[in-house]
C-alpha positions as CSV (number, residue, x, y, z in Angstrom):
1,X,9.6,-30.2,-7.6
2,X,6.8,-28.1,-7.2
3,X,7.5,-24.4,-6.6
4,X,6.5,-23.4,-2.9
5,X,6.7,-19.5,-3.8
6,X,3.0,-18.2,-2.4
7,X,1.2,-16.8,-5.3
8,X,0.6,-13.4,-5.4
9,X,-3.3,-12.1,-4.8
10,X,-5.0,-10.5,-7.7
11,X,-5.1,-6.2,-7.4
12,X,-1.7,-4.5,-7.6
13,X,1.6,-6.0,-6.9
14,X,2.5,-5.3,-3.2
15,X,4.2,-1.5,-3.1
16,X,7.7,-2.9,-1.3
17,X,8.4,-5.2,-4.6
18,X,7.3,-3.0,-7.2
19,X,9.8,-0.3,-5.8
20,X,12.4,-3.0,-5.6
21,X,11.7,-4.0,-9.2
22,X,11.3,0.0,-10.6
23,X,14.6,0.7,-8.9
24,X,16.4,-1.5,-11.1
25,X,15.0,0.6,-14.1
26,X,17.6,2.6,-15.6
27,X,16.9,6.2,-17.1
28,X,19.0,6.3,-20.0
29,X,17.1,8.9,-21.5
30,X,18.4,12.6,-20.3
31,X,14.2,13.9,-21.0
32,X,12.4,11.6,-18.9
33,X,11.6,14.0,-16.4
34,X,9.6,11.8,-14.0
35,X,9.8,8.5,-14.5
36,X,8.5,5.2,-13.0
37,X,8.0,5.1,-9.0
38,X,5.7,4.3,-6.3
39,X,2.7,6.4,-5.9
40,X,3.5,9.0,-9.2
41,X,0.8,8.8,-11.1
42,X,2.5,9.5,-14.5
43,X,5.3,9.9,-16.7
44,X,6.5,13.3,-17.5
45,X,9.0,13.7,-20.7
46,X,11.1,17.1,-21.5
47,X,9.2,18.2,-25.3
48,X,11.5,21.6,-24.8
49,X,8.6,24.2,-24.3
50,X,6.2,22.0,-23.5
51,X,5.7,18.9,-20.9
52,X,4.5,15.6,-22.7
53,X,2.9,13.4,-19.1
54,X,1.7,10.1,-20.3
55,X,-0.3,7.3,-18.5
56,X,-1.7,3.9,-19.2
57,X,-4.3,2.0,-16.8
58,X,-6.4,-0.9,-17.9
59,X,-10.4,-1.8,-17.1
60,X,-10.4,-5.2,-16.1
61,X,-13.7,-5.5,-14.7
62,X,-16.8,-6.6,-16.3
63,X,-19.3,-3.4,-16.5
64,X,-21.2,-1.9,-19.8
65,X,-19.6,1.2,-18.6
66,X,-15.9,0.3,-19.6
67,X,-15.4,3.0,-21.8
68,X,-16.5,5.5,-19.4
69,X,-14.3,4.3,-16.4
70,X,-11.3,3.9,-18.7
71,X,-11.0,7.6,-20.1
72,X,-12.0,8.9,-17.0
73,X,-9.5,7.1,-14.5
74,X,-6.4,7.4,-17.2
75,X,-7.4,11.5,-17.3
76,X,-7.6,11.7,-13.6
77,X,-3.6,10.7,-13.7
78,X,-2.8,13.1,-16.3
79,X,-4.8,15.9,-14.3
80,X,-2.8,15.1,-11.3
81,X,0.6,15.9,-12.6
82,X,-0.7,19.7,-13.0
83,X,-1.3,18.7,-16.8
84,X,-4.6,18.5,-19.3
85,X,-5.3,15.1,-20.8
86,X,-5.3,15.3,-24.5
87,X,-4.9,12.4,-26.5
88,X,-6.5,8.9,-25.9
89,X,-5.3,5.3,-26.8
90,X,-7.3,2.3,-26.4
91,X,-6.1,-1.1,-27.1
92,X,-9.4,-3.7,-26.6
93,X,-9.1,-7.0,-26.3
94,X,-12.5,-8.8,-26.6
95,X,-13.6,-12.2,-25.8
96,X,-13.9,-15.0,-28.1
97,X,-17.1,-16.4,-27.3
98,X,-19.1,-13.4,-26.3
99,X,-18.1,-10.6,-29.0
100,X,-20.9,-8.7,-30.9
101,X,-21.4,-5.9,-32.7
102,X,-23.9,-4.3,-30.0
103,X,-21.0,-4.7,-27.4
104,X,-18.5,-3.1,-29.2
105,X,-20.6,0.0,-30.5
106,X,-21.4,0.3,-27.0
107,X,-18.1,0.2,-25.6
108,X,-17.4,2.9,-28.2
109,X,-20.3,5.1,-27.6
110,X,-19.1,5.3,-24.0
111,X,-15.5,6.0,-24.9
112,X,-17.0,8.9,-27.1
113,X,-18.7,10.2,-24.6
114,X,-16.3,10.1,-21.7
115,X,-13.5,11.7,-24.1
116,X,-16.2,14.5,-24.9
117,X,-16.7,15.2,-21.7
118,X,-13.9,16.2,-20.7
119,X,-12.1,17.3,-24.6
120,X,-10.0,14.4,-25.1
121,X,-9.7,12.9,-28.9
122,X,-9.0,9.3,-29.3
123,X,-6.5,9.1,-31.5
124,X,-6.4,5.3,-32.2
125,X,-5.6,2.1,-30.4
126,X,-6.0,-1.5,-31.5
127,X,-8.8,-3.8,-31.2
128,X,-9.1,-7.7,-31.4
129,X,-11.0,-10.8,-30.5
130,X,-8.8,-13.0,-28.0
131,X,-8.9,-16.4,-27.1
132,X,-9.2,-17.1,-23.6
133,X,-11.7,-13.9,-22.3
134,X,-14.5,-14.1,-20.6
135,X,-15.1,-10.0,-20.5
136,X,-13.9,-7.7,-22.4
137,X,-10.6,-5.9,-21.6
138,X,-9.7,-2.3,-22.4
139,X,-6.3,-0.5,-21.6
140,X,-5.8,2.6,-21.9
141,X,-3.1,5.4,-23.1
142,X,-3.7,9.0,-22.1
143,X,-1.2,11.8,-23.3
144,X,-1.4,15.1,-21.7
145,X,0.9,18.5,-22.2
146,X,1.7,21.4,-19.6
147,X,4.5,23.5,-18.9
148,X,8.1,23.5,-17.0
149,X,6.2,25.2,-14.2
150,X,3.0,23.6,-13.9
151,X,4.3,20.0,-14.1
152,X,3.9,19.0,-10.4
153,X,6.1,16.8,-8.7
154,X,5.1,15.4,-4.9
155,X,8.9,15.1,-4.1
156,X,8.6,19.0,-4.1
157,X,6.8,18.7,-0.2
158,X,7.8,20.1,3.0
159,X,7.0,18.7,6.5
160,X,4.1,20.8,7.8
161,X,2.5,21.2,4.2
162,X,-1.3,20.0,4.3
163,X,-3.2,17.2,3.3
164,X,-6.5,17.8,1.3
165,X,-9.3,16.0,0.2
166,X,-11.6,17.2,-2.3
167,X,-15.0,14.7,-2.4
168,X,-15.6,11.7,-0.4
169,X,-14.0,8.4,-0.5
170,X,-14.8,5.2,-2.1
171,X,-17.3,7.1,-4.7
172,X,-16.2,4.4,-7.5
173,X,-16.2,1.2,-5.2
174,X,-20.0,2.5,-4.1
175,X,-20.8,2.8,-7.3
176,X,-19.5,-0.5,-8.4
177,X,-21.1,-2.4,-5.1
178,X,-24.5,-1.2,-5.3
179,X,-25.0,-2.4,-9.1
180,X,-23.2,-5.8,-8.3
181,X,-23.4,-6.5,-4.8
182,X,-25.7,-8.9,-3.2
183,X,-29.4,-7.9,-3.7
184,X,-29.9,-9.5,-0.5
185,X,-27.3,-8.0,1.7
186,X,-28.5,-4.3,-0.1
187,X,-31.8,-5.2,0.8
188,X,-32.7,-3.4,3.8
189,X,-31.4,-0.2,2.1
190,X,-33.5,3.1,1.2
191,X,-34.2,1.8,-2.1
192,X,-33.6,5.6,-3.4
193,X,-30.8,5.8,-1.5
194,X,-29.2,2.8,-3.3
195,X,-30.8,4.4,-6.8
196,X,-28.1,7.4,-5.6
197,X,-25.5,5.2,-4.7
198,X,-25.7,3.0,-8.2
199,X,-25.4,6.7,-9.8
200,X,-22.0,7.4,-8.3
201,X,-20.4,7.1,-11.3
202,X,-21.4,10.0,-12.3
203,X,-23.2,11.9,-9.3
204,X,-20.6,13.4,-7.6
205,X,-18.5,11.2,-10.3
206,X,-15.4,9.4,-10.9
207,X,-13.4,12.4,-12.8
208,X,-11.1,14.4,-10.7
209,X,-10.3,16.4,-13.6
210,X,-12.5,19.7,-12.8
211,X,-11.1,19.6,-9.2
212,X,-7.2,19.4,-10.5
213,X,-7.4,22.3,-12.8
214,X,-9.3,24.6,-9.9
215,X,-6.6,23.9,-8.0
216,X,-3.7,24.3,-10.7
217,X,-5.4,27.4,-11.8
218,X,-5.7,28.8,-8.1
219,X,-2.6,30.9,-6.6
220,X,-2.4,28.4,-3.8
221,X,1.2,26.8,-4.0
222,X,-0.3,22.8,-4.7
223,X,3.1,20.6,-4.3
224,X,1.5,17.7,-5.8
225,X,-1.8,15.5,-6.3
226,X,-2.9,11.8,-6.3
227,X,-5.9,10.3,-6.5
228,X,-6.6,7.2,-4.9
229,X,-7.8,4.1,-7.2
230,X,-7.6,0.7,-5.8
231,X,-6.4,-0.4,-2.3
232,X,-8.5,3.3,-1.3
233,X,-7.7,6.0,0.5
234,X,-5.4,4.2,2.9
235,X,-3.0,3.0,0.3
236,X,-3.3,5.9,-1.7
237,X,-1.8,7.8,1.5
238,X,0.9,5.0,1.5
239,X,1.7,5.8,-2.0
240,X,1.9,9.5,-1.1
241,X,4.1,9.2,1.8
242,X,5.9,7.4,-0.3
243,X,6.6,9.5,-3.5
244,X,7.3,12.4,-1.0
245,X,9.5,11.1,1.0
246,X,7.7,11.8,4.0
247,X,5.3,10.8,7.0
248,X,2.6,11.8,7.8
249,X,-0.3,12.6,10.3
250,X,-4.3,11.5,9.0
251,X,-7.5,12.6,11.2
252,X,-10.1,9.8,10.6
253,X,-12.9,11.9,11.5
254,X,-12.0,14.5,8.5
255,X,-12.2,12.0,6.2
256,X,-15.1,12.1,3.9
257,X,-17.6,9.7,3.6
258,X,-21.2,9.8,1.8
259,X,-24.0,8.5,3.6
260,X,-24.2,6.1,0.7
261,X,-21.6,4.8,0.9
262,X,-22.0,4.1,4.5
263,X,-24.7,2.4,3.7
264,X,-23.5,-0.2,1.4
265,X,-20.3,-1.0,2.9
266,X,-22.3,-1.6,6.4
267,X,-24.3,-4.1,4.3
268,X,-21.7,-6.0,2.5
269,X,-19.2,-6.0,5.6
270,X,-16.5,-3.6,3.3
271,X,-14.0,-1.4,5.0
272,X,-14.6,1.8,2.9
273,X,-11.6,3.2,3.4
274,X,-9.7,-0.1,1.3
275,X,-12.4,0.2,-1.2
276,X,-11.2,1.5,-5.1
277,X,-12.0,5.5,-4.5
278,X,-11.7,6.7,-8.2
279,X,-13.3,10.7,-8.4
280,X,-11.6,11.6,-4.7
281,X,-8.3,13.8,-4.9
282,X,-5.5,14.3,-2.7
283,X,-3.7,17.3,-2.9
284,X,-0.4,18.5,-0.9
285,X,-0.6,22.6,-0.5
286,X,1.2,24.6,1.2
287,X,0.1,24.6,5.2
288,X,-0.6,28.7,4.7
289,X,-2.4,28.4,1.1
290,X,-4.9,25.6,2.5
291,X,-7.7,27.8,3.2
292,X,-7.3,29.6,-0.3
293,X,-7.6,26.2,-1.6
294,X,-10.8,24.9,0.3
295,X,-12.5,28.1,-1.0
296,X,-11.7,27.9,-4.5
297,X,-13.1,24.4,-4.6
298,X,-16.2,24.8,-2.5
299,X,-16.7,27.9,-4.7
300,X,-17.2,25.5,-8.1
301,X,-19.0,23.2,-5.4
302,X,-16.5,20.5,-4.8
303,X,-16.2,19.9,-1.4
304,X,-12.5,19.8,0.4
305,X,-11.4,19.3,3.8
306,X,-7.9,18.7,5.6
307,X,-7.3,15.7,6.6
308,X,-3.7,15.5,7.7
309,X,-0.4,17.3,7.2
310,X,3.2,15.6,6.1
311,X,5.4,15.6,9.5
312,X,9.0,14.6,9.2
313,X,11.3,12.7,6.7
314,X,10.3,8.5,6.2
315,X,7.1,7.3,4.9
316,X,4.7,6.3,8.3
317,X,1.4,7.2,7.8
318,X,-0.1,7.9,11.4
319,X,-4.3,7.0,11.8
320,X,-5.5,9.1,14.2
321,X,-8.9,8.3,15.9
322,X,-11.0,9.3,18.6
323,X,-9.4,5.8,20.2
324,X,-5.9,6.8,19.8
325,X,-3.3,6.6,17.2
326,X,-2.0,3.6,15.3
327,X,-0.4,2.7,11.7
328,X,-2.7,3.5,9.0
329,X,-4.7,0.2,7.9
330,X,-3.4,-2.2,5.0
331,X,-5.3,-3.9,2.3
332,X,-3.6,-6.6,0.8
333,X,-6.0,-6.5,-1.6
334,X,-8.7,-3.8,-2.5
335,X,-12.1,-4.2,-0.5
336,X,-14.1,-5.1,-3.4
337,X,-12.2,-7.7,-4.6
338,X,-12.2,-9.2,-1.1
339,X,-16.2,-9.3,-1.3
340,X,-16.1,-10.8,-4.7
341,X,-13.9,-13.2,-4.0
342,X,-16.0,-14.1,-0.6
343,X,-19.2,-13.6,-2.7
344,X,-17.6,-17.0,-5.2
């Protein structure tokens, strides 16, 4: 008999049945100080004075910038948990047919130079030729350190504490479109405008790493931070709600959004606010300690606005526009897949 169960879509497993299947987990292990849940971006393990937080996110998309994405959107985890990324793993699998020695010295340069950037060491990793691959495909294993009192924790928010967004949204998924997307569609854009946008990766950039440690190093009280990677800003403010515990109130006309991006996702009929936002931050701070915040940031030239606060115990996220109030949108499946798939 044929199985009638619907398949999954490709992107991350729906949030409701990965918390079903995480809460069956068992912590044996008295350390583990933060284990595996919904929206918590890492693992945080008791090393006595120190913290060990560990994370492990793959690159599964083609792109000769593999490397660079890979070290850059493991770090930003690590840097959300209030610790510094240290130590870099890389296990790449490479495909049969389509393997040379060009690709992988450049796969390696660009892991070299995203780990310089930001002083991480790879420390080692495993590497093979697999059968089956069309593209190469790198996972990573980033291993950072802080203390008892820096490790932050999201479950530590109040109602009433405040919502912050440091860049604008969708900076990787404009980044991504405007090298891939269809030349025709992107066509009638300001073709310097689309040089910016294909820059993005970089300009203002997919590392959130500079903006977490501004804030961690501030004397504003930061509950927690997330930064939102694919399904976008409105899943990543699922996520949050979720972790915490709490709902919450979002202003769609705070929200951040670069003209260039704008552009392209008016072009190629994309809903920015599903589309994979690597190098924006969310941070919870305390509703008095907001301000301090904003001016810390904008003071190193990061840009950061408030676009909500957390309200009362549950985990509604409430879309506030100049039309009214509703749920917050939901992407089954992140915005760029979507256009890829249509693109097929």
């Amino acid at each position: 008999m044929a199985n009638s169960e619907p398949i999954l879509p490709a992107g991350k497993l729906p949030a409701e049945l990965l918390g079903r299947l995480l809460s069956r987990q068992k912590m044996s292990d008295p350390r583990v100080i933060i284990g595996p849940r919904v929206g918590t971006d890492a693992a945080a393990i008791d090393m006595g004075d120190s913290v060990l937080v560990v994370k492990t996110d793959p690159i599964t998309f083609a792109t000769n910038n593999a490397g660079w994405y890979l070290v850059n959107v493991n770090a930003n985890d690590i840097a959300c948990m209030g610790a510094k990324p240290k130590w870099f793993l890389v296990t790449a699998l490479l495909p049969e047919k389509h393997t040379t020695e060009a690709m992988v010295a450049e796969i390696f340069e660009s892991l070299e130079s995203a780990s310089s950037a930001i002083g991480v060491t790879l420390v080692g990793g495993h590497t093979e030729i697999t059968i089956g691959l069309d593209r190469p495909i790198l996972v990573g294993h980033m291993l950072g350190e802080t203390t008892h009192d820096q490790l932050l924790d999201v479950r530590s928010s109040h109602p009433g504490d405040a919502i912050l967004l440091c860049k604008g949204i969708a900076i990787e998924g404009t980044a991504l479109l405007a090298r891939e997307g269809s030349d025709e569609c992107l066509s009638n854009i300001d073709p310097q405008l689309l040089q910016r946008a294909s820059q993005f990766l970089t300009e203002p950039g997919i590392s959130v790493v500079s903006a977490a440690r501004i804030l961690t190093g501030s004397s504003a009280a930061v509950r927690g931070m997330h930064d939102p990677t694919e399904g976008g800003l409105a899943s990543a403010l699922r996520e949050l709600s979720a972790a915490a515990g709490l709902s919450a109130g979002i202003h769609r006309d705070a929200i951040m959004i670069y003209p260039e991006t704008i552009a392209v996702c008016e072009a190629l009929d994309i809903d920015p606010m599903g589309l994979i936002s690597s190098g924006a931050l969310l941070a919870v701070i305390d509703p008095q300690d907001a301000p301090l915040a904003i001016t810390a940031l904008a003071q190193a030239g990061i840009p950061c606005v408030q676009i909500g606060s957390f309200t009362i115990p549950g985990n509604d996220v409430a879309y506030h526009t100049a039309e009214g109030s509703s749920a917050m949108p939901e992407f089954a499946v992140d915005e760029i897949a979507r256009y890829f798939a249509r693109k097929a």
